[in-house]
Backbone as CSV, one residue per row, in Angstrom:
resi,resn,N_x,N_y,N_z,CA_x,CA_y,CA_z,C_x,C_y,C_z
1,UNK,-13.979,2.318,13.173,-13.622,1.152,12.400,-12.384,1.465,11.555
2,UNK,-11.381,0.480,11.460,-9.921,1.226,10.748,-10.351,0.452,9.381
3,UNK,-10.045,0.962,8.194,-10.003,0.924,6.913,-8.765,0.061,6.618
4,UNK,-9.115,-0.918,5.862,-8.164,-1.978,5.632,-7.346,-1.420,3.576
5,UNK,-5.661,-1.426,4.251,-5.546,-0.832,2.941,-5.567,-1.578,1.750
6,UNK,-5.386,-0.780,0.478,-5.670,-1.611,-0.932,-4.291,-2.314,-0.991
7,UNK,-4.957,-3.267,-1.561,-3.630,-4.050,-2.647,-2.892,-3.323,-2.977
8,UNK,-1.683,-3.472,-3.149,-0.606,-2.750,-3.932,-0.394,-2.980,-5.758
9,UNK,-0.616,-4.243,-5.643,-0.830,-4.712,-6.866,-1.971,-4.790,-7.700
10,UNK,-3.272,-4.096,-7.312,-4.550,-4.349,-8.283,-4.097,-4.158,-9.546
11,UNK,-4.610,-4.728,-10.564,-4.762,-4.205,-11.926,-5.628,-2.939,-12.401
12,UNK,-5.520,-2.134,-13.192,-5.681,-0.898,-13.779,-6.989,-1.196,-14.436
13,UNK,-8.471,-0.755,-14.300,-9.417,-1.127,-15.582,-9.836,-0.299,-16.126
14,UNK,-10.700,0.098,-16.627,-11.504,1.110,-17.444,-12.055,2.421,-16.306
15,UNK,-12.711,1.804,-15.155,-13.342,2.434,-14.313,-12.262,3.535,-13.951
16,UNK,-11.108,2.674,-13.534,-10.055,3.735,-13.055,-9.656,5.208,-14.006
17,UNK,-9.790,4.699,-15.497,-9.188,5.535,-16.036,-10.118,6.464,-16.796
18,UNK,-11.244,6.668,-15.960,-12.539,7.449,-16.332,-12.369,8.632,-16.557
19,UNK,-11.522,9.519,-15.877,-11.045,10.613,-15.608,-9.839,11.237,-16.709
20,UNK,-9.337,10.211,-16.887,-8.367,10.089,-17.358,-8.652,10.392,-19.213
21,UNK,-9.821,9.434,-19.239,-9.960,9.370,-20.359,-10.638,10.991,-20.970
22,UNK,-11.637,11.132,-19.896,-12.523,12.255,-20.532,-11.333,13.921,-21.048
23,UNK,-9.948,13.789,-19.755,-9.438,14.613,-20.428,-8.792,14.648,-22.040
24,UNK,-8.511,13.253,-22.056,-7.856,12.497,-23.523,-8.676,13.339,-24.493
25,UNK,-10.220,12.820,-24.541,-10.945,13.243,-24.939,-11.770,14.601,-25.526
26,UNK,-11.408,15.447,-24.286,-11.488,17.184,-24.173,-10.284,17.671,-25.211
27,UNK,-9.314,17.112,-25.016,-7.786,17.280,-26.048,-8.485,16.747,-27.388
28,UNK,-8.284,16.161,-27.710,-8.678,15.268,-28.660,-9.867,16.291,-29.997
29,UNK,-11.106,16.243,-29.308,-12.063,16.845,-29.824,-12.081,17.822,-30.716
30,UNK,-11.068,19.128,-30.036,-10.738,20.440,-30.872,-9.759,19.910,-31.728
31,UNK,-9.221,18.738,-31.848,-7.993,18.689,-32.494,-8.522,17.724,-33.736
32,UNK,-9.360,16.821,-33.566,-9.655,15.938,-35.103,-11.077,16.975,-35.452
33,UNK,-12.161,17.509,-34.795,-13.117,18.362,-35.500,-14.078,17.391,-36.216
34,UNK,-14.125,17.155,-37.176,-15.503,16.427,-37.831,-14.755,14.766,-38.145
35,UNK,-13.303,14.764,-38.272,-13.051,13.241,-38.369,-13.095,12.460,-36.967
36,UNK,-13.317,11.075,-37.248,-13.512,10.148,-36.006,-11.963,9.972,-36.058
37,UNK,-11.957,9.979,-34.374,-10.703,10.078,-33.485,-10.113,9.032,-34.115
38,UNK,-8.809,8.959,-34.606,-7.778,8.047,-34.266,-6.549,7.991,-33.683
39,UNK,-6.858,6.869,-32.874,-5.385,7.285,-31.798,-4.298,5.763,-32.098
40,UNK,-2.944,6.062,-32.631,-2.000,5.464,-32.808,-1.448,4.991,-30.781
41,UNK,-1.496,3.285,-31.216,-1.389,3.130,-29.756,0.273,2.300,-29.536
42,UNK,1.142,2.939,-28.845,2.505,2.477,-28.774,2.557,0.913,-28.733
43,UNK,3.590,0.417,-29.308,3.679,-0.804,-28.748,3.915,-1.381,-27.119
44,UNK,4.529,-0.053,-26.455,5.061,-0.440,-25.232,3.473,-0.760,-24.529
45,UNK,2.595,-0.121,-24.778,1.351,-0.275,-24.296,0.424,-1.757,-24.274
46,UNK,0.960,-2.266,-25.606,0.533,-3.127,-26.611,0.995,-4.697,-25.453
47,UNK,2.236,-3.875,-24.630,2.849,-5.505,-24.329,2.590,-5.815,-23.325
48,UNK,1.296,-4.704,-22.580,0.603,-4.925,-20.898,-0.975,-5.346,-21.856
49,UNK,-1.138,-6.416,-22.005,-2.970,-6.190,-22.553,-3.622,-5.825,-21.478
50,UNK,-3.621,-6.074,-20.015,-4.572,-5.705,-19.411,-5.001,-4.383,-19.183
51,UNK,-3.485,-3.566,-19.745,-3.518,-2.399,-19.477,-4.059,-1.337,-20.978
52,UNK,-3.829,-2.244,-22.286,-3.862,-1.743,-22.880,-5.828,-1.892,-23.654
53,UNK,-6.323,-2.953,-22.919,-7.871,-3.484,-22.948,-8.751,-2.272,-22.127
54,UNK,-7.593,-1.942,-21.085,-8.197,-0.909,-20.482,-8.518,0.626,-21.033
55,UNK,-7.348,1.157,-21.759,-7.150,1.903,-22.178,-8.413,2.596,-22.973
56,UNK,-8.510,1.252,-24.824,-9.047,1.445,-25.379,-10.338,1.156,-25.125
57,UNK,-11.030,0.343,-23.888,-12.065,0.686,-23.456,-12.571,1.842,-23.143
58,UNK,-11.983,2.416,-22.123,-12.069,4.228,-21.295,-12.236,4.965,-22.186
59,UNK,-11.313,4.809,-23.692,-11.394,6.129,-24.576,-12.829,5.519,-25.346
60,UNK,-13.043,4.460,-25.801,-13.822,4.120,-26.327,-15.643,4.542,-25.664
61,UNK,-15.558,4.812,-24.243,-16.605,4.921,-23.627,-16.785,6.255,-23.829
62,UNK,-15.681,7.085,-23.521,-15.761,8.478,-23.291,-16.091,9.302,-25.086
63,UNK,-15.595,8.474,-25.936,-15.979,8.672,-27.126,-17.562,8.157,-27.942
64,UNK,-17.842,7.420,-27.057,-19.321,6.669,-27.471,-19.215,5.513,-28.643
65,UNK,-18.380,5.255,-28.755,-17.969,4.397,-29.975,-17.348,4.711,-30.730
66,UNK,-17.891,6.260,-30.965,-16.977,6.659,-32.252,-15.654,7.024,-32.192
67,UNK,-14.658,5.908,-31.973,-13.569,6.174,-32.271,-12.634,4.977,-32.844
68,UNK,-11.416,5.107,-33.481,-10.692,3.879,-33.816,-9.041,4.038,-33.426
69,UNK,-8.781,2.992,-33.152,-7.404,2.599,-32.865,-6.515,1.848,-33.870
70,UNK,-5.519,1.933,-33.717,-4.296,1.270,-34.854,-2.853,1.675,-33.771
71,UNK,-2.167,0.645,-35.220,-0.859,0.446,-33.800,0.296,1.061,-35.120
72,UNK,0.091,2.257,-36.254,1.265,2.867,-36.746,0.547,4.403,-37.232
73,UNK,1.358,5.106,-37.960,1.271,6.484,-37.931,0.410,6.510,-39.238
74,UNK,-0.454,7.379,-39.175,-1.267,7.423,-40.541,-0.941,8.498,-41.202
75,UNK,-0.605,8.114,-42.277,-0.098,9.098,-43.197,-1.225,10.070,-44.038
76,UNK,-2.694,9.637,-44.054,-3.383,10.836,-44.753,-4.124,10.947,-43.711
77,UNK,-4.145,11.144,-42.717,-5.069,11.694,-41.502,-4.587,12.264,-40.472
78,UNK,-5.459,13.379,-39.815,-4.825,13.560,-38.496,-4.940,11.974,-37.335
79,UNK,-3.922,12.482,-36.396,-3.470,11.043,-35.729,-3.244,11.771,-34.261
80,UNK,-3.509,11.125,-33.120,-2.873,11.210,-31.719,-2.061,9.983,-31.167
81,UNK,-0.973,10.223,-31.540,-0.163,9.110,-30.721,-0.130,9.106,-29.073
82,UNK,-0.050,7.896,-28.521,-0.091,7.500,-27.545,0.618,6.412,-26.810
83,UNK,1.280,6.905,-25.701,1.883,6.257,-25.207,1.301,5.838,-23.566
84,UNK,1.168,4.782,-23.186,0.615,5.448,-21.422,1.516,3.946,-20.592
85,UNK,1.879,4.368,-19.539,2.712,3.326,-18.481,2.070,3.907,-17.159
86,UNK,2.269,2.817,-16.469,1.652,2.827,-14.666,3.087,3.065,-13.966
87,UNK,2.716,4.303,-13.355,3.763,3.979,-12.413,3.116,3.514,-10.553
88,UNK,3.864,2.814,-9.900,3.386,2.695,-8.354,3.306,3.865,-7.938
89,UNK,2.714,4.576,-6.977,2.777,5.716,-6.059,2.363,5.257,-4.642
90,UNK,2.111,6.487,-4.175,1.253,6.716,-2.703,1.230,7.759,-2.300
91,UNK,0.089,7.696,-1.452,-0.475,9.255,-1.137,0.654,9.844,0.086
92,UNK,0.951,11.505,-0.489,2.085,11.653,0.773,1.509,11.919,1.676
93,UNK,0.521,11.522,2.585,0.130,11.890,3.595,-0.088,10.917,4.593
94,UNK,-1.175,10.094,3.736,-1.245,8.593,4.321,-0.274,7.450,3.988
95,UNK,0.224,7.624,3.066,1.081,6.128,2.517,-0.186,5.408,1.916
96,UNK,-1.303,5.045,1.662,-2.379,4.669,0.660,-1.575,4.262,-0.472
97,UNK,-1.773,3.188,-1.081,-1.256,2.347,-2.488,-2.019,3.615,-3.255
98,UNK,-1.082,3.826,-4.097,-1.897,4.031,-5.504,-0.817,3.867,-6.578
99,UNK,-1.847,3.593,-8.168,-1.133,4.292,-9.338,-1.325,5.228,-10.204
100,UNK,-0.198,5.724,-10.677,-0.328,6.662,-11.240,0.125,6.755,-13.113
101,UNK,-0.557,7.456,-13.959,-0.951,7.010,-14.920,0.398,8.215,-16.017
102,UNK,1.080,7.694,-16.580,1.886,8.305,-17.063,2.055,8.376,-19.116
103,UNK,1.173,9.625,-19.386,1.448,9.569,-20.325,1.882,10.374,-21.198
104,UNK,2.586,10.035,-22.494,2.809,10.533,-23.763,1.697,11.028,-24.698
105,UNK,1.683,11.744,-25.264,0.877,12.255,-26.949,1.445,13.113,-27.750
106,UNK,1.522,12.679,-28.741,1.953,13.715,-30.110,1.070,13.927,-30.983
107,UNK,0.506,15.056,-31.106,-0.872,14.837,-32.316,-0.454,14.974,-33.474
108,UNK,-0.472,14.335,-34.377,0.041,14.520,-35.928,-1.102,14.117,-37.086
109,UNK,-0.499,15.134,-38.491,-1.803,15.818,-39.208,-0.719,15.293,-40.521
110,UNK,-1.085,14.307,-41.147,-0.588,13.935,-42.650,1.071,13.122,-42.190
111,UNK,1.251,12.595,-41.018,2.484,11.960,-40.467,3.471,13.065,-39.838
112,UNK,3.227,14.541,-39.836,3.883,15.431,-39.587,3.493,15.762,-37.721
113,UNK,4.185,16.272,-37.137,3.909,16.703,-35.400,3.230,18.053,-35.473
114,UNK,2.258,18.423,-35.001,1.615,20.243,-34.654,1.461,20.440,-33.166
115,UNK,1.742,21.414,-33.240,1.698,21.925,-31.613,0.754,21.340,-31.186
116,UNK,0.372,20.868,-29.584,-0.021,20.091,-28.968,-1.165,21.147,-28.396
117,UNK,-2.315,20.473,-28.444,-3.875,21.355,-27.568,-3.065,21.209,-26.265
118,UNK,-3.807,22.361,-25.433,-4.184,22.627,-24.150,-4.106,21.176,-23.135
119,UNK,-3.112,21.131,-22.388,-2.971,19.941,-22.055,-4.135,19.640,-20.973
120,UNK,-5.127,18.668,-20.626,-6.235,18.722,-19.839,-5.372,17.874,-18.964
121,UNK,-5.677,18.272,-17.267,-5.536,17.204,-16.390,-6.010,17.360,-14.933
122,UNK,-6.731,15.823,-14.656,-7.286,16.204,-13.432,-6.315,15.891,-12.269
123,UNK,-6.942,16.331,-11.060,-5.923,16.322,-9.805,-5.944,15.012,-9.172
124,UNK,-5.104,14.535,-8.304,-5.162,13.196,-7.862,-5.672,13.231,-6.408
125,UNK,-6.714,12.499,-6.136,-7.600,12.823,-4.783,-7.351,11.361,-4.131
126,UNK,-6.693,11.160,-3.211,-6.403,10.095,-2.119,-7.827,9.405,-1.594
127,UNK,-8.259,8.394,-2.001,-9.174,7.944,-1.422,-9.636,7.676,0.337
128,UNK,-8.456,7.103,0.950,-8.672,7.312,2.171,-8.297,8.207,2.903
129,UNK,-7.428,9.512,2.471,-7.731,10.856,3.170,-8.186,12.164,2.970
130,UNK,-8.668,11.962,1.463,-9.023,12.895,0.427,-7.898,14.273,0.356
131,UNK,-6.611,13.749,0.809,-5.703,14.689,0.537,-5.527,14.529,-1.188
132,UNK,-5.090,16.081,-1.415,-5.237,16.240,-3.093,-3.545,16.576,-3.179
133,UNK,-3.159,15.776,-3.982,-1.651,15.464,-4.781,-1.313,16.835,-5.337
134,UNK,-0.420,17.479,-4.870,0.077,18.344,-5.643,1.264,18.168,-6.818
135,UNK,0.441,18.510,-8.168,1.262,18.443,-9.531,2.591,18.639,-9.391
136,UNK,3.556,17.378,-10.372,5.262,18.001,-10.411,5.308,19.280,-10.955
137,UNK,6.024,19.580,-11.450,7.021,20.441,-11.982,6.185,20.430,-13.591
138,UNK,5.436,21.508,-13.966,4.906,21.579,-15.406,5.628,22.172,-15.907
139,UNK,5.677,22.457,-17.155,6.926,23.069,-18.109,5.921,23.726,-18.565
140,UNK,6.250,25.107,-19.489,5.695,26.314,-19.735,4.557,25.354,-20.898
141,UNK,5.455,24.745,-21.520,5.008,23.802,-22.783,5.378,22.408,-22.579
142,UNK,4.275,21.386,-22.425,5.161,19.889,-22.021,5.530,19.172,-23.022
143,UNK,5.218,20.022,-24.463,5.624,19.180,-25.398,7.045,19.043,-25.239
144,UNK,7.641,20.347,-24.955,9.372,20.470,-24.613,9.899,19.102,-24.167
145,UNK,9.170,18.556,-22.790,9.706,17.071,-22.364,9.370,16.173,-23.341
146,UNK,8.399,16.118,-24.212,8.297,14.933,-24.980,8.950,15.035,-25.976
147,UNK,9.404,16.109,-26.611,9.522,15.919,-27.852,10.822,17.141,-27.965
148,UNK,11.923,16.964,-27.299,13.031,17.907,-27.375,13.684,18.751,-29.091
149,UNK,13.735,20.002,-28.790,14.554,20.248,-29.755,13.125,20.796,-31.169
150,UNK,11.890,20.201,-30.800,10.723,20.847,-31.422,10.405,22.136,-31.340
151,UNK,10.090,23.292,-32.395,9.550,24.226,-32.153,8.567,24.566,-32.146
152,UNK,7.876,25.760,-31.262,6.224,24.751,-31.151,5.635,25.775,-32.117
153,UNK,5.693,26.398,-32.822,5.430,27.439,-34.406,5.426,26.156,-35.441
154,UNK,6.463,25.679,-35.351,6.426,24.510,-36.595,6.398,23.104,-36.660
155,UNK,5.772,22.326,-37.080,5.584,20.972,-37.205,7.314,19.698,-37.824
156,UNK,6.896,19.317,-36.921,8.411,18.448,-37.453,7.681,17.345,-38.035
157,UNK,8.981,16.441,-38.497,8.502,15.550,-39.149,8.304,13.995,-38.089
158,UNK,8.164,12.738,-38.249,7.982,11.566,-37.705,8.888,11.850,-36.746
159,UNK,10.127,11.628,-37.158,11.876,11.296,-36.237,11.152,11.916,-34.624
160,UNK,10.638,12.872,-34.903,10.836,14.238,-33.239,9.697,13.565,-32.924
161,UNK,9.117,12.393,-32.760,8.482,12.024,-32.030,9.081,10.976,-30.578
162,UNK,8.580,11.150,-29.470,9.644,10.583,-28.596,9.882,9.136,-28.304
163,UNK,10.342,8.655,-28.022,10.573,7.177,-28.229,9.651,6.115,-28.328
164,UNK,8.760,6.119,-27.145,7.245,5.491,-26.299,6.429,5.728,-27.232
165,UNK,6.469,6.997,-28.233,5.911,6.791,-29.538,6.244,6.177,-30.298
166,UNK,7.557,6.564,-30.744,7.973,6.237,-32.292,8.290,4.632,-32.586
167,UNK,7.901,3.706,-31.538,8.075,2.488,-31.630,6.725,1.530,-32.653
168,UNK,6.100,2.679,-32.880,4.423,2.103,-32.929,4.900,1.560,-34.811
């Protein structure tokens, strides 16, 4: 029986970003400790709702409730900024629709940037050939791509946050 392919265009929901979220989450955890998560959510995010309903659902599940969202930088708390955009893909093997989930974070502690946790991420598994996506190009440190010109010993201030953030 031949497998009829996906839409190219589905929308993004919660389900999808299950995976996604729990690594958010694994990051996250060691980094706020006994305060409830708050994650600063970009505006660019803000201007897809379907995407952005999705979002704070996934983290919201993977957190059990306990967590809160806002759309600017908090100045007496630690904070995870967030940025996330879809890009189109496909699997290189089959050509299979997919998307792929592209994001930003800066964790910041009193409005200031600190070196970034252990970046968590899972692999991308092709549904109709279960070929597994091999990762771009990682940088020793990925804060380097987000956040140029940062040293990762010392905390900068707001400015060195990267754009997809600093709009919030």
């Amino acid at each position: 029986m031949k497998r009829r392919p996906v839409k190219r265009n589905f929308r993004v929901k919660s389900r999808h970003l299950k995976d996604w979220a729990r690594d958010q989450a694994n990051m996250a955890r060691d980094f706020f400790g006994a305060q409830t998560p708050l994650f600063a959510v970009a505006k660019s995010l803000e201007r897809d709702p379907g995407l952005s309903k999705a979002v704070r659902r996934a983290l919201t599940r993977e957190f059990r409730g306990r967590v809160k969202f806002t759309n600017e930088i908090a100045k007496g708390w630690r904070c995870e900024a967030l940025s996330v955009t879809v890009e189109p893909s496909k699997c290189s093997r089959c050509g299979e629709a997919a998307k792929n989930l592209k994001t930003h974070v800066a964790f910041l502690d009193r409005g200031k940037v600190v070196p970034t946790p252990e970046i968590h991420a899972t692999p991308a598994v092709c549904p109709a050939c279960g070929h597994v996506e091999e990762p771009g190009e990682v940088p020793e440190n990925p804060r380097d791509v987000e956040i140029p010109g940062e040293s990762v010993e010392g905390a900068g201030e707001l400015q060195a946050v990267p754009e997809e953030i600093a709009d919030l």
